[in-house]
C-alpha positions in Angstrom: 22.4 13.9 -17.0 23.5 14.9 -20.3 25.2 17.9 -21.5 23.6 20.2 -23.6 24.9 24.2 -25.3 24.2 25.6 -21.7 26.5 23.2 -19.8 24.9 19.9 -17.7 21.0 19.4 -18.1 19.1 19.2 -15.2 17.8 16.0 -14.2 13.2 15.2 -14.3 11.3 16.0 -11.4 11.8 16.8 -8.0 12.0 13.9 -5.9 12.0 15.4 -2.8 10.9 18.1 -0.2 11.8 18.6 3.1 9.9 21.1 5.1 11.3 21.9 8.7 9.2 21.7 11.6 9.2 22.5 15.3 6.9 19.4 16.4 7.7 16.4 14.2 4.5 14.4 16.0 2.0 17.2 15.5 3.3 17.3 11.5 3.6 13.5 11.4 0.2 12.7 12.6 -1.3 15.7 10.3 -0.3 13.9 7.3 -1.6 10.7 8.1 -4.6 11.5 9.2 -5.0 14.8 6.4 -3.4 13.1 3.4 -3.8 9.6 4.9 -0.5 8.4 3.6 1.5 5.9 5.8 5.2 7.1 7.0 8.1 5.5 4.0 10.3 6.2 6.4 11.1 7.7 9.9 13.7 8.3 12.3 14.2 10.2 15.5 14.1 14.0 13.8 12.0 12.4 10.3 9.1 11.4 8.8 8.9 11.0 4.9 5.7 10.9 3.0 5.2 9.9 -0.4 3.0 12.2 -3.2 3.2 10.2 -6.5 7.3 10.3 -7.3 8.1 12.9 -4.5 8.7 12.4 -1.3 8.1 14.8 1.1 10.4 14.7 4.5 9.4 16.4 7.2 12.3 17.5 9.2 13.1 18.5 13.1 14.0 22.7 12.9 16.7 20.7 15.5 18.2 19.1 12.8 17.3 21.4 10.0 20.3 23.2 11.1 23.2 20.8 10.0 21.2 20.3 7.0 21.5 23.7 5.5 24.1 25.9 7.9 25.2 28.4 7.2 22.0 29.4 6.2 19.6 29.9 9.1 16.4 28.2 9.7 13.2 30.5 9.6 9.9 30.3 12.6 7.1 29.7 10.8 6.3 33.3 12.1 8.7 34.9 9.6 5.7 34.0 7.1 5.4 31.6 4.5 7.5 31.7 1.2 6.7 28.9 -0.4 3.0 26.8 -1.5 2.9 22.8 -2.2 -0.5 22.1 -4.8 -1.7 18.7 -5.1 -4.3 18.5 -7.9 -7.8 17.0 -7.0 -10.6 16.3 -9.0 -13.2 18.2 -7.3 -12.0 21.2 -5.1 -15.3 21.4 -3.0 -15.7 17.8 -1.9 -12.1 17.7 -1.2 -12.6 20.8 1.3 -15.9 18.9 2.4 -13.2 16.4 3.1 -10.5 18.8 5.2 -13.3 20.0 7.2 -14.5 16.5 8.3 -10.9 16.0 8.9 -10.4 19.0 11.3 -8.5 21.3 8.7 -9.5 25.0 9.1 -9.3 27.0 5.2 -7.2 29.7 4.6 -9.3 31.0 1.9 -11.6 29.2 -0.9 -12.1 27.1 -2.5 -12.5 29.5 -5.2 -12.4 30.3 -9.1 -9.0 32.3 -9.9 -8.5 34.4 -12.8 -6.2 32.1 -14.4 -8.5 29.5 -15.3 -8.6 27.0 -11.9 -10.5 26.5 -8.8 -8.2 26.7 -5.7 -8.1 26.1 -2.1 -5.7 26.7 0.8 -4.6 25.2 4.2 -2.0 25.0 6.5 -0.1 22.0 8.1 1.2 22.3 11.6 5.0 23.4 10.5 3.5 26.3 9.0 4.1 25.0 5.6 0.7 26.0 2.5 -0.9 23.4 0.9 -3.4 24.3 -2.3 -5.3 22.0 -3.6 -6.7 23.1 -7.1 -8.3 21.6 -10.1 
């Protein structure tokens, strides 16, 4: 990390996520079966995943807690404030794909304004995936 006129300059990409969720098997066996990614790593209240340089670590709400106290950990009821996109090349065979896989749409896939076809789904922690192109 090197300094720059604004003080220390942040480091590349993000190299990892970690979503809480309330059943770690549910989640776990989403994402291999959804993304069909093998587990990197796993532990008692983990599971990591990787997507090209990040990792995404799905986290027991159980242990959540030590991770980030004071703050408190939301339900997934409290609504969702925060979307994970993975690009794909085609949008509609890829939702051809979710459906054969037993993944129910949120909305699309369809053309937004802003120049990209998009779809929606979500995982079993709650958390929204878009896949777009």
């Amino acid at each position: 990390m090197t300094d720059n006129a604004n003080g220390p300059a942040w480091p590349g990409g993000i190299t990892a996520i970690t979503l809480f969720v309330e059943d770690l098997d549910a989640t776990k066996r989403f994402y291999r079966e959804v993304f069909g990614l093998p587990v990197a790593f796993e532990d008692d209240a983990s599971a990591v995943f990787g997507f090209g340089d990040t990792l995404i670590n799905l986290l027991s709400t159980t242990a959540a807690h030590e991770l980030i106290e004071p703050a408190p950990v939301a339900a997934p009821e409290a609504g969702s404030r925060l979307q994970l996109t993975l690009t794909v090349d085609d949008v509609d065979a890829m939702c051809a794909e979710l459906a054969a896989r037993g993944v129910t749409l949120l909305n699309g896939p369809m053309d937004r304004p802003w120049g990209i076809r998009t779809a929606s789904f979500r995982d079993p922690g709650g958390h929204i995936w878009e896949i777009a192109k």
